[in-house]
C-alpha positions as CSV (number, residue, x, y, z in Angstrom):
1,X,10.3,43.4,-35.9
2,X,13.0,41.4,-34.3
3,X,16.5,42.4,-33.1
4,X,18.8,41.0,-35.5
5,X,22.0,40.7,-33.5
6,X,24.7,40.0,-36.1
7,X,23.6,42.7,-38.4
8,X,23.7,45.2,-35.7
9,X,27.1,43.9,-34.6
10,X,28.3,44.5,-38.3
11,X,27.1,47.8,-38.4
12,X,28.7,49.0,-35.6
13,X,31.6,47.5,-36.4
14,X,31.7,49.4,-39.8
15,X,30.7,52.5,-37.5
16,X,33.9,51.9,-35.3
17,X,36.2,51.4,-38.5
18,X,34.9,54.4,-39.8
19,X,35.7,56.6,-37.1
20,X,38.8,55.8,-37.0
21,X,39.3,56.3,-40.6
22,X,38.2,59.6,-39.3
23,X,40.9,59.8,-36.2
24,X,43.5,59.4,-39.2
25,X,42.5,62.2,-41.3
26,X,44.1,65.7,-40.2
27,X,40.8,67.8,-40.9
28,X,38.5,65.7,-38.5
29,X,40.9,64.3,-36.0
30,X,41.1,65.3,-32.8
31,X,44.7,64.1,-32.6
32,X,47.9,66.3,-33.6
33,X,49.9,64.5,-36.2
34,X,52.7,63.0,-34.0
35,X,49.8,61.0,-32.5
36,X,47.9,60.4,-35.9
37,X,51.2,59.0,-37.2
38,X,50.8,56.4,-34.3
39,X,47.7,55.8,-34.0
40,X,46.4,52.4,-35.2
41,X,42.6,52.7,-33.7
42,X,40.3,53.5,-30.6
43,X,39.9,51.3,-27.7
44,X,36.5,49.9,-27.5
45,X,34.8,47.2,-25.4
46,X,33.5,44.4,-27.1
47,X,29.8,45.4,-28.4
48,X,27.5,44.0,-26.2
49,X,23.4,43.6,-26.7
50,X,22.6,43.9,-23.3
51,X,24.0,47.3,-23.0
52,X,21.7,48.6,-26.1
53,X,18.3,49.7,-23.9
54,X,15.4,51.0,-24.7
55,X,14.7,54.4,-22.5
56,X,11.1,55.5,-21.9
57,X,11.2,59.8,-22.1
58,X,10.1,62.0,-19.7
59,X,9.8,65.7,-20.5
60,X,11.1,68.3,-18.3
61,X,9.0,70.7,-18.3
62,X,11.6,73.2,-15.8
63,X,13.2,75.6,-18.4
64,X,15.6,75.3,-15.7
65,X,19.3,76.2,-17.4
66,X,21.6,73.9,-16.1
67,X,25.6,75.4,-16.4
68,X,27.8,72.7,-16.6
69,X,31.5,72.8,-15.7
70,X,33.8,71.6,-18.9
71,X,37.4,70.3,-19.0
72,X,38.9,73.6,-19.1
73,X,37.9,75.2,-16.5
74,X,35.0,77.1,-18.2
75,X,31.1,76.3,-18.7
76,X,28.4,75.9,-21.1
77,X,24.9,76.1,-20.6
78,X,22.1,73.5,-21.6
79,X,18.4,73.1,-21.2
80,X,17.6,69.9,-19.2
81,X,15.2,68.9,-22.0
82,X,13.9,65.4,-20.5
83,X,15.0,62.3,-18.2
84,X,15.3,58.8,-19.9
85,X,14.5,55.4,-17.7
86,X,15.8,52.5,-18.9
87,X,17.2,49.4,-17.4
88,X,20.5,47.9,-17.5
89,X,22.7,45.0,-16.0
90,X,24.6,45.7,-12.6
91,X,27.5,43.5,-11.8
92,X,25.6,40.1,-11.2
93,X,24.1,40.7,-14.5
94,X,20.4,41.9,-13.3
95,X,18.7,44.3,-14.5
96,X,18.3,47.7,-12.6
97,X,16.5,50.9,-13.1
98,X,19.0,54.2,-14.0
99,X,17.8,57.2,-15.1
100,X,19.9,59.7,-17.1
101,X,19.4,63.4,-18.2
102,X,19.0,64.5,-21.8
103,X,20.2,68.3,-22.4
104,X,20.2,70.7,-25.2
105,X,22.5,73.2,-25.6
106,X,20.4,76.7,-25.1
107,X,21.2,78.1,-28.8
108,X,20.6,75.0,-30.7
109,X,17.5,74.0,-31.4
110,X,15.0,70.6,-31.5
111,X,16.3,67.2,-32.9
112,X,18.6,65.7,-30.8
113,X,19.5,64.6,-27.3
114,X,23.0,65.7,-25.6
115,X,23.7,62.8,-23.0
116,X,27.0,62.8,-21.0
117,X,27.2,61.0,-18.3
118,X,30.0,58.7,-15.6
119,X,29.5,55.4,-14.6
120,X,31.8,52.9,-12.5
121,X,34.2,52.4,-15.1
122,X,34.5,56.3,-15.4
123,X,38.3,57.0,-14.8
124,X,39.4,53.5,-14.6
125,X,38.3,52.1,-18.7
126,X,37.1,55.0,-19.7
127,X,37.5,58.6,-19.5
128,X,37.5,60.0,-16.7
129,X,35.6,63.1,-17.6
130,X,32.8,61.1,-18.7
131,X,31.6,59.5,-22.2
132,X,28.8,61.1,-24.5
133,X,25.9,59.7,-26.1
134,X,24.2,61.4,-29.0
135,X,20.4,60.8,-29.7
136,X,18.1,61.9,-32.4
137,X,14.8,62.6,-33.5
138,X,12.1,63.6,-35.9
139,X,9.7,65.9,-34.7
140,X,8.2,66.9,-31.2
141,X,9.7,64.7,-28.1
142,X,6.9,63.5,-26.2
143,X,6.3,62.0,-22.9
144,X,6.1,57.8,-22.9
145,X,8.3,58.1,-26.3
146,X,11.0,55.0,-26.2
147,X,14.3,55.7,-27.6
148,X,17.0,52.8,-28.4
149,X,19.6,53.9,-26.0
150,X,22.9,52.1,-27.2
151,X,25.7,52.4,-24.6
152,X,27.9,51.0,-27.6
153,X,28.2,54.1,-29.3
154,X,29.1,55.6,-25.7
155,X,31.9,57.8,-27.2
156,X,34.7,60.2,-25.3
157,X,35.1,64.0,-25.9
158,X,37.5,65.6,-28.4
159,X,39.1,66.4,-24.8
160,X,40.1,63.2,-24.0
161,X,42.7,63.2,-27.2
162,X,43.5,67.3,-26.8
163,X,43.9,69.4,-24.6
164,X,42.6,72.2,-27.6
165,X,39.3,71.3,-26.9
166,X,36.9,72.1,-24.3
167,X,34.3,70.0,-23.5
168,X,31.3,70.2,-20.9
169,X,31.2,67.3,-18.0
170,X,29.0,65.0,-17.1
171,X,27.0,67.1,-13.9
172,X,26.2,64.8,-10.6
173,X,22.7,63.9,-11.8
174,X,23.8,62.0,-15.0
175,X,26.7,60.3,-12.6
176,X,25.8,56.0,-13.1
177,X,25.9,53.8,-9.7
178,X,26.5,50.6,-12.2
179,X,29.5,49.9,-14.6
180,X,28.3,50.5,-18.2
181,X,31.5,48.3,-19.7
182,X,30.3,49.3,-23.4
183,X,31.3,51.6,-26.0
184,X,34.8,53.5,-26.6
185,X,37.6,52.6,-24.0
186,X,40.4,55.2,-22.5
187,X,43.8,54.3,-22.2
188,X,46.4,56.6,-21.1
């Protein structure tokens, strides 16, 4: 079946509205009601196809427990679960190989994909402890799988609007060499 562009731009425009129907809302918002009273949307960068990938799975088959750092000061430990290749545009607009790291947390079980991660806009666009992507799935994740990686819905921590939350960083290996200029903006 065939990408249909224009209803995938809808629907994550919808998606984007929605959140920030949920920003507005004191019992989901991660913002305190001075800035709710403000607040008139999330900063996003224009949806953009190219940056919605389709990443080839790798298991890890390690059990290695990898402790990440989070933004206050503590740390959380996740299961390095598999690696996901995929190929993106670099600043002259070819496409190059990245690899990022898909964790799970070690209490919660099979289904989804935790994927933080930096990239050159990191700290300068966007966050600058790093954006999150969510992926999930039915069943057993198997090697060669493909996912639909959509850097659109990249999305910033609860701890980029509050200091009440804690939230895990992105570690060196899921650090991006190329700008991924896609999904939710920061501004200061």
């Amino acid at each position: 079946m065939e990408f249909d562009v224009e209803a995938w731009r809808e629907e994550l425009v919808s998606y984007r509205a929605q959140k920030d129907e949920k920003f507005e809302e004191p019992h989901s918002s991660p913002l305190g009601p001075d800035a709710r009273r403000d607040f008139d949307g999330l900063e996003y960068f224009e949806p953009n196809p190219d940056y919605r990938v389709e990443a080839t799975v790798e298991l890890d088959g390690s059990d290695e427990t990898v402790t990440m750092e989070t933004s206050s000061d503590g740390e959380q430990l996740y299961e390095r679960a598999a690696r996901l290749h995929f190929e993106v545009p670099d600043q002259r607009g070819e496409g190059t190989e990245q690899t990022l790291v898909g964790y799970r947390r070690v209490d919660r079980s099979e289904g989804s994909l935790f994927v933080p991660f930096r990239d050159k806009t990191t700290g300068q666009q966007t966050y600058p402890g790093g954006r999150y992507i969510e992926l999930h799935y039915d069943g057993n994740l198997e090697d060669d799988v493909t996912f639909t990686l959509d850097f659109n819905l990249a999305y910033n921590p609860f701890c980029a609007y509050s200091g009440a939350y804690e939230c895990p960083l992105p570690p060196q290996e899921n650090w991006l060499d190329v700008a991924i200029p896609a999904g939710e903006r920061y501004e200061e």
